[in-house]
N, C-alpha and C positions, 0 to 999 in steps of 0.2 A: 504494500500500500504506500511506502514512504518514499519507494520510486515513481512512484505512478505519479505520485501528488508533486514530485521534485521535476519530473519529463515536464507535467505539464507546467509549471511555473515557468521553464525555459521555452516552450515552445510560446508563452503566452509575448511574454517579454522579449523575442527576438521578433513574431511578427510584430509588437508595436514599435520595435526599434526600423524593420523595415517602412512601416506606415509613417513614422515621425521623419525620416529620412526624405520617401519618395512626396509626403505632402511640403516641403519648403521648395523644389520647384515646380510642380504642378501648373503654377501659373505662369510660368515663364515660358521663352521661345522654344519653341518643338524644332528638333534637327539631331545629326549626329545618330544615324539609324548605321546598325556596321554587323557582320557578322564575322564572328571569330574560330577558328579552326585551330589545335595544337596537341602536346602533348605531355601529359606528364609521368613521374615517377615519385614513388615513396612508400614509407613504412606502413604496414594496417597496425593499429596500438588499441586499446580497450577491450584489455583479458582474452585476445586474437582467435577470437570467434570462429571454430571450426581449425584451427592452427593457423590460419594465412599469416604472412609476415608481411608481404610484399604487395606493391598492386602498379599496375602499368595503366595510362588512363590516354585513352584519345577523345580529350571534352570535344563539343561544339557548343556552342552560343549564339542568342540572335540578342540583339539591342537594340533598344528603340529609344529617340531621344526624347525625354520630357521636359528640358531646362537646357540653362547654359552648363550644366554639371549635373547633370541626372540622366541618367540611362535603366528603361524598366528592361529585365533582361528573360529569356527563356534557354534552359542549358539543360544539355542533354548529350547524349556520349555513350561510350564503352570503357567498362574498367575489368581488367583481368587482373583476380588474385590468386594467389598460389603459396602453398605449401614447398619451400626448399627441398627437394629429396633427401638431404641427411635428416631432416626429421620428423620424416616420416617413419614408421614400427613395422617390418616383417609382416602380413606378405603384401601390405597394401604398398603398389607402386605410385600414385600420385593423387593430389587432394587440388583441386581447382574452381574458378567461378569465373563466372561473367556477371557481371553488376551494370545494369542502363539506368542512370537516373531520368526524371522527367520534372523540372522545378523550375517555379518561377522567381524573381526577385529584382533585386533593384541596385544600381552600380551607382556611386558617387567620384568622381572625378575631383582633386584635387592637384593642379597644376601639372605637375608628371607624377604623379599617383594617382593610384586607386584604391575604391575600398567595396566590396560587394557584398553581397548577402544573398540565401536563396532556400525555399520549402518547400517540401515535394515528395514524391513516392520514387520509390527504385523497385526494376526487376534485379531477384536474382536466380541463376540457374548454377546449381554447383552441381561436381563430379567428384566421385572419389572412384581409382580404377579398384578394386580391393586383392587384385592378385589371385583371386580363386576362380579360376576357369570356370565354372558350375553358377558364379555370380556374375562374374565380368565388372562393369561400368555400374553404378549407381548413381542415381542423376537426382536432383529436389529441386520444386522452382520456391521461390520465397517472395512474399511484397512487404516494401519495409517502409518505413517513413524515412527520412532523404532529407538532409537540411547542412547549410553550413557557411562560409564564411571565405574570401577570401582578400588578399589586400596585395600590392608590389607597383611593378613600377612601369611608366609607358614609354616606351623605345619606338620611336616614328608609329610602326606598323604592329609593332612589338609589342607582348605585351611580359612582361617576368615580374612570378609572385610564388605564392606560398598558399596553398588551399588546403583547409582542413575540413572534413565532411567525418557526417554524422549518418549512420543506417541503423535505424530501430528498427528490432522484429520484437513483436510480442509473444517470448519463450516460456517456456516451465523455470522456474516457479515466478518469473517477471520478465521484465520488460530486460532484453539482450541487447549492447549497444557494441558495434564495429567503425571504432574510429580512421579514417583515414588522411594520412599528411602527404599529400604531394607539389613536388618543385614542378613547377609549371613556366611552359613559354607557350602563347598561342598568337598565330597571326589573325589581323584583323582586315575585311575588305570592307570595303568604304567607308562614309566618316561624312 
């Protein structure tokens, strides 16, 4: 119960930090609509849910301009996690995922930074191969809640930061969280 009641205080509190955000330009000039394409890498961290360590991510993103410094944004992508082979245990040969988020949020511009935010659902699809001829592949899909945070810096077209995300599945006996941090560069077209 004292998770439940903690998830949702942060969920409550992050979308009113997007809301407080995307309402101070609202009323300003509309422009600056770009879509962005890249890739990142980093660690999976929070108690690494089903073993993964690792996750490779190729986001996308659309943005739309709402202000001179406001961009309301849609991101959505491929992330592959995986399990190292040294640790993995006899006879299971590999433990793997694909994770597609689907979330909205809102980008704030800051001279040559940024700072973004974003809440949404993810698929996920994992595999574990288990090594027993007689089982083969074992596959699970999963829907999680998806939310997180990212901030760095604007290079022309460029974009390089540091993105930390959040996947809730609601597990035995609560709520399961798989955090991930990725080093991120993505290109942006138009502007």
């Amino acid at each position: 119960m004292k998770n439940s009641k903690s998830f949702s205080i942060k969920v409550i509190f992050f979308a009113l930090l997007l809301t407080g955000m995307a309402c101070t330009d609202l009323l300003a000039q509309k422009g600056n609509n770009q879509l962005a394409i890249g890739a990142e890498l980093g660690p999976v961290l929070t108690g690494r849910y089903h073993g993964y360590q690792f996750q490779l991510g190729l986001p996308i993103k659309a943005y739309y301009g709402v202000g001179n410094h406001g961009q309301l944004m849609f991101r959505t992508g491929l992330h592959h996690l995986w399990v190292p082979p040294a640790e993995l245990f006899e006879p299971t040969r590999s433990v793997y995922a694909y994770l597609v988020p689907l979330g909205l949020g809102y980008r704030r511009n800051f001279n040559n930074w940024y700072f973004e935010g974003s809440a949404g659902a993810a698929w996920e699809k994992s595999f574990t191969n288990t090594g027993n001829p007689f089982v083969g592949t074992v596959s699970f899909d999963h829907f999680h809640l998806n939310y997180g945070v990212e901030f760095g810096k604007q290079l022309r077209n460029f974009d390089v930061g540091l993105s930390i995300q959040n996947n809730t599945i609601n597990g035995q006996p609560g709520l399961i969280h798989t955090g991930m941090v990725g080093f991120k560069v993505m290109y942006k077209i138009g502007g």
